[in-house]
N, C-alpha and C positions, 0 to 999 in steps of 0.2 A: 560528204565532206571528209578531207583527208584532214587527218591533224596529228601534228609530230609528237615524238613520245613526249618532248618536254614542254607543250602545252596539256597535253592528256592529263601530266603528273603536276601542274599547275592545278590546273580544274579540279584533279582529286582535291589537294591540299583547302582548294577554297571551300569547296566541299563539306571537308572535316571542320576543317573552323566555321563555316559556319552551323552545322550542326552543334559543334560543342557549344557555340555561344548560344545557341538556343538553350542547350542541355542546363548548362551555367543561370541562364537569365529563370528558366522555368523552376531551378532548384533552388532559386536563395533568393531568400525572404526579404520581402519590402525594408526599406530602411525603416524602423522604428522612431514616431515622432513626439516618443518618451512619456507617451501614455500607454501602461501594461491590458492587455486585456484582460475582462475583472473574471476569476476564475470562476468556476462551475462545482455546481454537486459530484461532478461525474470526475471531476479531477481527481489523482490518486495523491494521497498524504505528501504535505510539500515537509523538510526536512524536519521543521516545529513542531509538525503533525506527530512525529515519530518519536520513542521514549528507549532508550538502553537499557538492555537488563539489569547493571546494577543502579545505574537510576530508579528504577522501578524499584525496585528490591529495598534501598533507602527511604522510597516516598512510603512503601509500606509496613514499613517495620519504624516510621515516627508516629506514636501515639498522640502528639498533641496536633496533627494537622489531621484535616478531614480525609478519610479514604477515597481515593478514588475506585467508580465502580469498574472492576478488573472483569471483565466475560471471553470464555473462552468459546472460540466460535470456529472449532474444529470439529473430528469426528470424536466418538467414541473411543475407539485405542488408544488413541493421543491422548486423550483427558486422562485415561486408566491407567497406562502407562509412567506419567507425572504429570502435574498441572501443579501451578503456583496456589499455596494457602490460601482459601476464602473465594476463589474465582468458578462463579458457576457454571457449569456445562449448559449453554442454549443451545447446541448444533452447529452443523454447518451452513453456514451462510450462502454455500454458494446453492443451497434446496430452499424450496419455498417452506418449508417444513422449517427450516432452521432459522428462516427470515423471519419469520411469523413470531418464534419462541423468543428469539432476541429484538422484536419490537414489544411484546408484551413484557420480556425481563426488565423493559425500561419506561413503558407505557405511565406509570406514576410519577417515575424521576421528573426532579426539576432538571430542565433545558440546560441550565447555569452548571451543574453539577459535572466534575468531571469523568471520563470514560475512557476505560483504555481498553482494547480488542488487540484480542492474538489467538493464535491456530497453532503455530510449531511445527507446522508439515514440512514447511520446506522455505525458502527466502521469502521476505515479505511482499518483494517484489513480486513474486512468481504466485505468490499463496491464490487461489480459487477461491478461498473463503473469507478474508479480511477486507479482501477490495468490497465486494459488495454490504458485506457488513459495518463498514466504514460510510459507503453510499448512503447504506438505511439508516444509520447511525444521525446522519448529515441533513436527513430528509426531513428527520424526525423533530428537528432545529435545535439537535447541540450542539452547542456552539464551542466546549472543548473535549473535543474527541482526538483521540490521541492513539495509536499504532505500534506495538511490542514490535523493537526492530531487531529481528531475527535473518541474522545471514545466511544460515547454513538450516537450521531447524530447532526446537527447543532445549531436545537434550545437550544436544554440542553447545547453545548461547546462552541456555539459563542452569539447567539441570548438572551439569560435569564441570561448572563455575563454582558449586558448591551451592548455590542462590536455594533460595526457600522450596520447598516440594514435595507434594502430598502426591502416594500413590492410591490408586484405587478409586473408588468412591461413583457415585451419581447418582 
């Protein structure tokens, strides 16, 4: 079959649009019919989840409200280097070794009791070890657990703030 260059260059065009419209239809999501689906354990900290260092820093330097429990769920260096007053070193979360220590640092707590978890290595987002200690955290049915929101790392969001900080120790 002969066919002239500007049917050829038709057929491509129909071609491509119809690829995109597949491309289009297969990438965007069902219209939504205004019921959310109910989240998961597995979901990462939605913004409420997540607490500012000097928020943080205020909640615990008020003596008349209850503490919340603070654990540090990085490695070693990180803790030695600076960690915030009163917050105990369990490990890293993203080791079964560190899972383990930080569901026994809480194995007693009441459910109800609050819990805040930070590491410092690097963005919260990014962190290897908050996510899943957030998960076990979640597993374990506290119900508020809560996320040191750290952009860059600790020293740069809490520590060079001036914010509270113990060297050494564990």
């Amino acid at each position: 079959m002969n066919s002239s260059p500007t049917q050829r260059v038709l057929v491509a065009l129909a071609l491509s649009c119809a690829i995109a419209l597949a491309t289009i239809g297969a990438t965007t999501p069902p219209k939504s019919s205004g019921v959310e689906a109910p989240k998961t354990l597995t979901d990462p900290p939605a913004p409420g989840q997540l607490i500012q260092p000097a928020e943080l820093a205020r909640v615990l330097a008020d003596t008349t409200a209850q503490r919340p429990i603070v654990l540090h769920v990085g490695i070693k260096n990180f803790y030695k280097n600076g960690h915030i007053p009163g917050t105990p070193y369990v490990g890293p979360a993203s080791e079964p070794a560190g899972l383990a220590s930080l569901q026994k640092a809480l194995q007693k707590t009441p459910r109800t009791r609050a819990v805040v978890l930070y590491c410092g290595c690097c963005p919260w987002t990014d962190c290897p070890n908050v996510h899943p200690a957030y998960q076990a955290v979640r597993e374990m049915g506290f119900t508020n657990v809560r996320v040191l929101y750290i952009t860059k790392n600790l020293t740069h969001d809490w520590i060079d703030k001036g914010l509270p900080t113990v060297k050494g120790g564990l």
